[in-house]
Biotite code that builds the C-alpha atoms (Angstrom):
import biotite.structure as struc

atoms = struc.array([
    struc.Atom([100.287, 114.682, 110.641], chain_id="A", res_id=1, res_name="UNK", atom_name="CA", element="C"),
    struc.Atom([99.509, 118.364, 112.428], chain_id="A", res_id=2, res_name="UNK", atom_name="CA", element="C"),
    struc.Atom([100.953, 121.362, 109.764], chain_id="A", res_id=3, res_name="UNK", atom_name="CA", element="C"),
    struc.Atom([101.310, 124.990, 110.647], chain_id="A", res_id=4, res_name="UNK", atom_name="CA", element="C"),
    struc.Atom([101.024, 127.386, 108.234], chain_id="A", res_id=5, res_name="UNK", atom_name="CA", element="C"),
    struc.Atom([102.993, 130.572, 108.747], chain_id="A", res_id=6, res_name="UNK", atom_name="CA", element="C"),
    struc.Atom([100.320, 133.590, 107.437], chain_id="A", res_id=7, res_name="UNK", atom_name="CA", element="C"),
    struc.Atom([103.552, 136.542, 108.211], chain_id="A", res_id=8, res_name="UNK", atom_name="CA", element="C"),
    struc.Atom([106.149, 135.158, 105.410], chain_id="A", res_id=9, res_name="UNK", atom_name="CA", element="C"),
    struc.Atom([106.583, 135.165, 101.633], chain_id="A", res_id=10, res_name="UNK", atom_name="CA", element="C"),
    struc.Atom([106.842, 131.728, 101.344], chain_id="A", res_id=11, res_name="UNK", atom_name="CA", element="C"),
    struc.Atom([103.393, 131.100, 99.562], chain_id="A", res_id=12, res_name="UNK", atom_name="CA", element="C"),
    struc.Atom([101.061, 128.412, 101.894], chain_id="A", res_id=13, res_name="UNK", atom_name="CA", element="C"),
    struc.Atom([101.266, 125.619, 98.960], chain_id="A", res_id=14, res_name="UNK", atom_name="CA", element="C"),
    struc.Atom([105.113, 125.819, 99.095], chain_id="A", res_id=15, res_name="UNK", atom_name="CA", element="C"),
    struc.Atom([105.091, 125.503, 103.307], chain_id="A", res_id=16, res_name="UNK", atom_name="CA", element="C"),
    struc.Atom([102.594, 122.732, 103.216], chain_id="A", res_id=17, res_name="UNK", atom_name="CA", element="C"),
    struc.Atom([104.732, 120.695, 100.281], chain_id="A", res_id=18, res_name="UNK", atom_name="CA", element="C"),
    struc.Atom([107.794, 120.824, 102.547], chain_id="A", res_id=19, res_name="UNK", atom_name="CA", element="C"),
    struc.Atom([106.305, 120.063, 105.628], chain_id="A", res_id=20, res_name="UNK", atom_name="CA", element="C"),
    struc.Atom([104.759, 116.782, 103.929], chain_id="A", res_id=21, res_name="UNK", atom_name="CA", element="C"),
    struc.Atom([107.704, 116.025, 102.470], chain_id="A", res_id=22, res_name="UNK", atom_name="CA", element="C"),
    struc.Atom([109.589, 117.068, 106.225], chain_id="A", res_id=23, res_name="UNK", atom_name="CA", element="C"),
    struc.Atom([106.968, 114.428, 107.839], chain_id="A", res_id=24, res_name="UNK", atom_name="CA", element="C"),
    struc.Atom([108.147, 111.344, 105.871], chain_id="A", res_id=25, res_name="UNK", atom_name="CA", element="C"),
    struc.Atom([111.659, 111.818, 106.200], chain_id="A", res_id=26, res_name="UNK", atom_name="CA", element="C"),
    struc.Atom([110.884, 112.154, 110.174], chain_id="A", res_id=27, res_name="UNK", atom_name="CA", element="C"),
    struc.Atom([108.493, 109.285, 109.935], chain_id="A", res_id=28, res_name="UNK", atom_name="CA", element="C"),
    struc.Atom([105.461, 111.093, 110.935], chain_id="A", res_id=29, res_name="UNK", atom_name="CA", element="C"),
    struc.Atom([104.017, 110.153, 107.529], chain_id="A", res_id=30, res_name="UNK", atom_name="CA", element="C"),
    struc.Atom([104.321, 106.489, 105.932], chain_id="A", res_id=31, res_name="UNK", atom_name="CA", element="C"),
    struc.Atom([104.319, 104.870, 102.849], chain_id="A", res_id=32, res_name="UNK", atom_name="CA", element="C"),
    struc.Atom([100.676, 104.251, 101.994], chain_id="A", res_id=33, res_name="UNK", atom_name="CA", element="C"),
    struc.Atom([99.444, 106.624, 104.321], chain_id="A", res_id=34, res_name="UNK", atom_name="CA", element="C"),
    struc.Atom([96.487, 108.625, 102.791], chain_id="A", res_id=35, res_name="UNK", atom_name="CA", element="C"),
    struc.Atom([97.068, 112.404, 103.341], chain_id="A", res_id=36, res_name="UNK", atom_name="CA", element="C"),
    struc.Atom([93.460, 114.068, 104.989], chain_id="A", res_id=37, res_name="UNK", atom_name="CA", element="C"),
    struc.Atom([91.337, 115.421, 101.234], chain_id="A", res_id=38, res_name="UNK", atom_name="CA", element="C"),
    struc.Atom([91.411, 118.370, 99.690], chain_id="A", res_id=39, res_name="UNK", atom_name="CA", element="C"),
    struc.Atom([88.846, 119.928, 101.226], chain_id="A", res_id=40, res_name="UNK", atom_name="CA", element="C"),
    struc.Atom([89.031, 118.508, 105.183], chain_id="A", res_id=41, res_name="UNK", atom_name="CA", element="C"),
    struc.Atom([92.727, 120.265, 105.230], chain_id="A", res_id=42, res_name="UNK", atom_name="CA", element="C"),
    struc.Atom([91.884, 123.619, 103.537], chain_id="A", res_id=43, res_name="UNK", atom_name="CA", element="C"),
    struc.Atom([89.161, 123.731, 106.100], chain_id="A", res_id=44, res_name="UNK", atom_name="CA", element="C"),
    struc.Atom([91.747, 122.594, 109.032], chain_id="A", res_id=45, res_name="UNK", atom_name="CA", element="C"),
    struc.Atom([94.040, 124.811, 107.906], chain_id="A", res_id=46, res_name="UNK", atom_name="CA", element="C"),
    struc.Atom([91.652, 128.225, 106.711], chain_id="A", res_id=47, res_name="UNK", atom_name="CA", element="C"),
    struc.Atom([92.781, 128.028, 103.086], chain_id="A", res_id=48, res_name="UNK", atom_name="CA", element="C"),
    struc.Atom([91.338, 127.963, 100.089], chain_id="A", res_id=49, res_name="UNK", atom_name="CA", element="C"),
    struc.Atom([91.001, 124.368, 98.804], chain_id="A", res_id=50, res_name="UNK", atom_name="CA", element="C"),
    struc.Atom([92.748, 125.079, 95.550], chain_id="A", res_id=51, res_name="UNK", atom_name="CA", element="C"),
    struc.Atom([96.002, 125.955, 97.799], chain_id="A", res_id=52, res_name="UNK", atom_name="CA", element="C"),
    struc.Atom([95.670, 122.533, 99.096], chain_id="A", res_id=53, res_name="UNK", atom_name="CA", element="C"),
    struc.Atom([95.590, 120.790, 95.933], chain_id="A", res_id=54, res_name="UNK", atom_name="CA", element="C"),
    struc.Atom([97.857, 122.787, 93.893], chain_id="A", res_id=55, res_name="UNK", atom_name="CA", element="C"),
    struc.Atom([100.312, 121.293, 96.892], chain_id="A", res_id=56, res_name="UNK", atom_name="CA", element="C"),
    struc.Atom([99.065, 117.962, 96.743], chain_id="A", res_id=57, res_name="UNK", atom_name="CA", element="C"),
    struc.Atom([99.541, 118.115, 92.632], chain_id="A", res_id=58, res_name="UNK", atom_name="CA", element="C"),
    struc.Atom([102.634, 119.012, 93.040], chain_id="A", res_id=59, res_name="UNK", atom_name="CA", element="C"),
    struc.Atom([103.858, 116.313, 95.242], chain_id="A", res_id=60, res_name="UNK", atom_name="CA", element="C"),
    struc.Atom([101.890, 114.108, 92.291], chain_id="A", res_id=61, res_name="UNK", atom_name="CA", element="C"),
    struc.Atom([104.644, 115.498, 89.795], chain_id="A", res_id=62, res_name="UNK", atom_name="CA", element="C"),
    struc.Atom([107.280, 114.870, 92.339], chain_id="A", res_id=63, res_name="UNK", atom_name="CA", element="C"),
    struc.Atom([106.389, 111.159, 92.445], chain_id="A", res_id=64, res_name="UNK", atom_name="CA", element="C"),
    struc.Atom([105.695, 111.721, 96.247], chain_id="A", res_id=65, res_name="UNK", atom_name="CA", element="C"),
    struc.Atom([101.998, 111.311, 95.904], chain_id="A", res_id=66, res_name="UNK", atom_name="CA", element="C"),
    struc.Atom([99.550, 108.965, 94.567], chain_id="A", res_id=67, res_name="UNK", atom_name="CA", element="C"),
    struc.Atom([96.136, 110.240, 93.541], chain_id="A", res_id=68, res_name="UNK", atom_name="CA", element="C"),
    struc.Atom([93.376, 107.481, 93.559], chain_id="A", res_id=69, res_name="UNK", atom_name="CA", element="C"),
    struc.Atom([89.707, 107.981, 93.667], chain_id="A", res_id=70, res_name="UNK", atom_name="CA", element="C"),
    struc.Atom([89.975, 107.324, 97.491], chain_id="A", res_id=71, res_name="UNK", atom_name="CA", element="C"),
    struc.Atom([92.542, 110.298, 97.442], chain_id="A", res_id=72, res_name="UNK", atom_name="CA", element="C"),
    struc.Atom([96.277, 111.133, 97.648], chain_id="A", res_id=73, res_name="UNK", atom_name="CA", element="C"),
    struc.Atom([98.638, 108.832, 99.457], chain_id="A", res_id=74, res_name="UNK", atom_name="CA", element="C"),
    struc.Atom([102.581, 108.801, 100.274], chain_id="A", res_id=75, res_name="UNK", atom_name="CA", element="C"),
    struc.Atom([104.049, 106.539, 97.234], chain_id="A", res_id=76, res_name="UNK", atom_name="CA", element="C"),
    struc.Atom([107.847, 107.923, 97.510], chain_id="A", res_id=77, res_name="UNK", atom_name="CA", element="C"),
    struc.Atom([109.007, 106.708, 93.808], chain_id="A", res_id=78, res_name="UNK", atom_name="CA", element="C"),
    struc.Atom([112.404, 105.843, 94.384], chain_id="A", res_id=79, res_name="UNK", atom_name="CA", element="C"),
    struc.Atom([112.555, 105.166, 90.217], chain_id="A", res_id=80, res_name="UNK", atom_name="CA", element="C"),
    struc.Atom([111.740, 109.090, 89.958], chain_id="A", res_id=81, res_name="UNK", atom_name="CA", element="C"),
    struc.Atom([113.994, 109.889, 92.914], chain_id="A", res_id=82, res_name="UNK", atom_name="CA", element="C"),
    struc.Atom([117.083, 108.728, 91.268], chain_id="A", res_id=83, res_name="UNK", atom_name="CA", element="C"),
    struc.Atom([116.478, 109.628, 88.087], chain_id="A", res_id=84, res_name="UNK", atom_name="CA", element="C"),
    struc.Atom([119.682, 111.572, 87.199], chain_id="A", res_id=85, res_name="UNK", atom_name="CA", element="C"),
    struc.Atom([117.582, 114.741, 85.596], chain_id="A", res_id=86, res_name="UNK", atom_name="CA", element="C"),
    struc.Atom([116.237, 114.960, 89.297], chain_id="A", res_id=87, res_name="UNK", atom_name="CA", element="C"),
    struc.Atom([119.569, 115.488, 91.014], chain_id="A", res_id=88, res_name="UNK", atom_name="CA", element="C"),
    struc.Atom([120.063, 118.031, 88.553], chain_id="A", res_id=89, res_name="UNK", atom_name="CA", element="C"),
    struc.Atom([117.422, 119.862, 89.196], chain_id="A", res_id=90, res_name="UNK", atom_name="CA", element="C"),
    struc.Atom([117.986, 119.630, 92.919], chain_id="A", res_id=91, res_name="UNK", atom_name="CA", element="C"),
    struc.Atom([121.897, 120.891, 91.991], chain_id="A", res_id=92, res_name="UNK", atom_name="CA", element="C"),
    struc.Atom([120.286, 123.095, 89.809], chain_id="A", res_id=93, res_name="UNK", atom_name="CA", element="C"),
    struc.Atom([118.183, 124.811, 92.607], chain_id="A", res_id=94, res_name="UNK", atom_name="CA", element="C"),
    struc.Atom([121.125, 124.743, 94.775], chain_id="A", res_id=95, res_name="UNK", atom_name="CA", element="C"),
    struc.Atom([122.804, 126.853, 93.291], chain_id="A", res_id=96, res_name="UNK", atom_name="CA", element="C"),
    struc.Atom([120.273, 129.394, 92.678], chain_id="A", res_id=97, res_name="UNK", atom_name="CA", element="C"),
    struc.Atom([119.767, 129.163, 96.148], chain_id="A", res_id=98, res_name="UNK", atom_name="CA", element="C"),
    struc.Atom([123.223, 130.073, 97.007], chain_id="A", res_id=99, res_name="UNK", atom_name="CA", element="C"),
    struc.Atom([123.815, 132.645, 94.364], chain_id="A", res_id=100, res_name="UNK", atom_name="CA", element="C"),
    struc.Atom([120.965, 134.373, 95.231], chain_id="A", res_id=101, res_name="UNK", atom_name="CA", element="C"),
    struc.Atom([122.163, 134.529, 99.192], chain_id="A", res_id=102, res_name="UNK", atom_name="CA", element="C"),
    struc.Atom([125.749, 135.076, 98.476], chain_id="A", res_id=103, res_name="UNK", atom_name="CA", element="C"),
    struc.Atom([124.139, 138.408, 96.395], chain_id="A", res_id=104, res_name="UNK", atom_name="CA", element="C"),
    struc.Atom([121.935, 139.257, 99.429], chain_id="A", res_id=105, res_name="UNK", atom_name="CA", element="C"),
    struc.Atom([125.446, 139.228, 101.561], chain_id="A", res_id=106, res_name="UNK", atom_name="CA", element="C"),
    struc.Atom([124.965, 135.325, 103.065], chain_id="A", res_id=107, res_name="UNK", atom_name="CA", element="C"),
    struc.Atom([128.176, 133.852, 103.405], chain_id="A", res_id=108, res_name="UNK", atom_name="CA", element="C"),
    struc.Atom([129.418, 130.504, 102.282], chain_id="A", res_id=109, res_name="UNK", atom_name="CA", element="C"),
    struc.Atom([130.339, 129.900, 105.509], chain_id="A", res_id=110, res_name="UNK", atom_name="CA", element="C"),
    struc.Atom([126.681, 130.729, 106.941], chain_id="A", res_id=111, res_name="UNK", atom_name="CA", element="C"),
    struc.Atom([125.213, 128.340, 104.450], chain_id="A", res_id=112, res_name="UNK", atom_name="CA", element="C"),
    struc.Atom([127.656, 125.666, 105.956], chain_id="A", res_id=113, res_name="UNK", atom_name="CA", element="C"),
    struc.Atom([126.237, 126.486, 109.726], chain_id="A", res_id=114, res_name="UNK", atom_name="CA", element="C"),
    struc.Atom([122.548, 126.267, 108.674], chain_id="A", res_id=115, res_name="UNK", atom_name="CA", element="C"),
    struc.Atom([123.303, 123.158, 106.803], chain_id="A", res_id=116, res_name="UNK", atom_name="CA", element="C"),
    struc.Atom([124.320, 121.756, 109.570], chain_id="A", res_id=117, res_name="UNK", atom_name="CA", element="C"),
    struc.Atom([121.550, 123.425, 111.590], chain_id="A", res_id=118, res_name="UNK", atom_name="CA", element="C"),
    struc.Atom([118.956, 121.970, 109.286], chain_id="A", res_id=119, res_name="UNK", atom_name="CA", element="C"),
    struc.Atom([120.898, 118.264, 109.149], chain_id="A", res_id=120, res_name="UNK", atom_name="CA", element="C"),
    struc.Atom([120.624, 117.929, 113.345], chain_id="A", res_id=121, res_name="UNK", atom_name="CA", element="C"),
    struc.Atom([116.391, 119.634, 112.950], chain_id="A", res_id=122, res_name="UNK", atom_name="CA", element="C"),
    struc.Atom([115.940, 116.684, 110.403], chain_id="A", res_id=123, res_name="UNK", atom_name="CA", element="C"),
    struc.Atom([118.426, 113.859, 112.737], chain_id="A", res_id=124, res_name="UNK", atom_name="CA", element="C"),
    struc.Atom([120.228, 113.265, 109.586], chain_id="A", res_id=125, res_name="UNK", atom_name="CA", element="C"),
    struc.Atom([123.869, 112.123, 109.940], chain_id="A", res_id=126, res_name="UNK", atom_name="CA", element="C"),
    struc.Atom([126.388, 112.995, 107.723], chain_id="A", res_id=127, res_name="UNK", atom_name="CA", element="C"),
    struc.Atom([125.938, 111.142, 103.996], chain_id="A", res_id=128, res_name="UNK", atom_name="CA", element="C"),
    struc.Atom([122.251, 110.093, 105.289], chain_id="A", res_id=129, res_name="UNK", atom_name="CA", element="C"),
    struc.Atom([119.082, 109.893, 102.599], chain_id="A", res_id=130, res_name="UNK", atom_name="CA", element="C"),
    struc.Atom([115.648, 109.067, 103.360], chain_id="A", res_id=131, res_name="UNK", atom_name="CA", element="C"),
    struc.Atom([116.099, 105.389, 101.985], chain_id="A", res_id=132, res_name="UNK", atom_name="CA", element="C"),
    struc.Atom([118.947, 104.741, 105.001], chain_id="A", res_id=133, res_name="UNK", atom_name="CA", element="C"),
    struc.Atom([116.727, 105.551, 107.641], chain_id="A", res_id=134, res_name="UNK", atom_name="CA", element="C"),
])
């Protein structure tokens, strides 16, 4: 697994490297099992400070994506947590923050449609597709 870390955004560097972990197992860059490099070996990889690595690991922990073990963090993907129905709320839930706050900023509905779409072919996702039909 390579990640990039964009230094000219706002999006802060724990947030970029959570999605892109998250982005390599739906892709299949990064498997089930698959210890993640430590703490320290990808702050130094990347130029960060450690504790932005493993506030993003931590996260993922919460998330159910991650295992910690004293060998490290590995890719569990807990489908339990996954479809827990207070999850898809919160993903609904962040949704619509997402699209309130763009609709303010003068995004159309109809622009979130195209980079839905946009996103969907990135990610090879067909229409109705999850990570457990791939």
């Amino acid at each position: 697994m390579i990640f990039a870390i964009e230094t000219d955004t706002t999006i802060p560097i724990y947030t970029q490297l959570t999605q892109q972990i998250k982005q390599a197992i739906l892709n299949g860059q990064a498997n089930i099992g698959e210890t993640l490099p430590s703490v320290r070996s990808l702050a130094s990889d990347l130029g960060v400070n450690m504790h932005t690595v493993n506030k993003a690991y931590n996260i993922l922990v919460d998330e159910g994506i991650l295992r910690k073990s004293q060998q490290g963090y590995s890719i569990q993907f807990n489908e339990t947590l996954r479809e827990a129905p207070n999850f898809r709320t919160e993903v609904q839930e962040q949704f619509k923050s997402v699209l309130i706050d763009g609709l303010i900023h003068g995004i159309t509905f109809a622009q979130f449609q195209e980079w839905s779409q946009e996103i969907a072919e990135e990610l090879n996702l067909s229409e109705n597709e999850s990570f457990n039909s791939n």
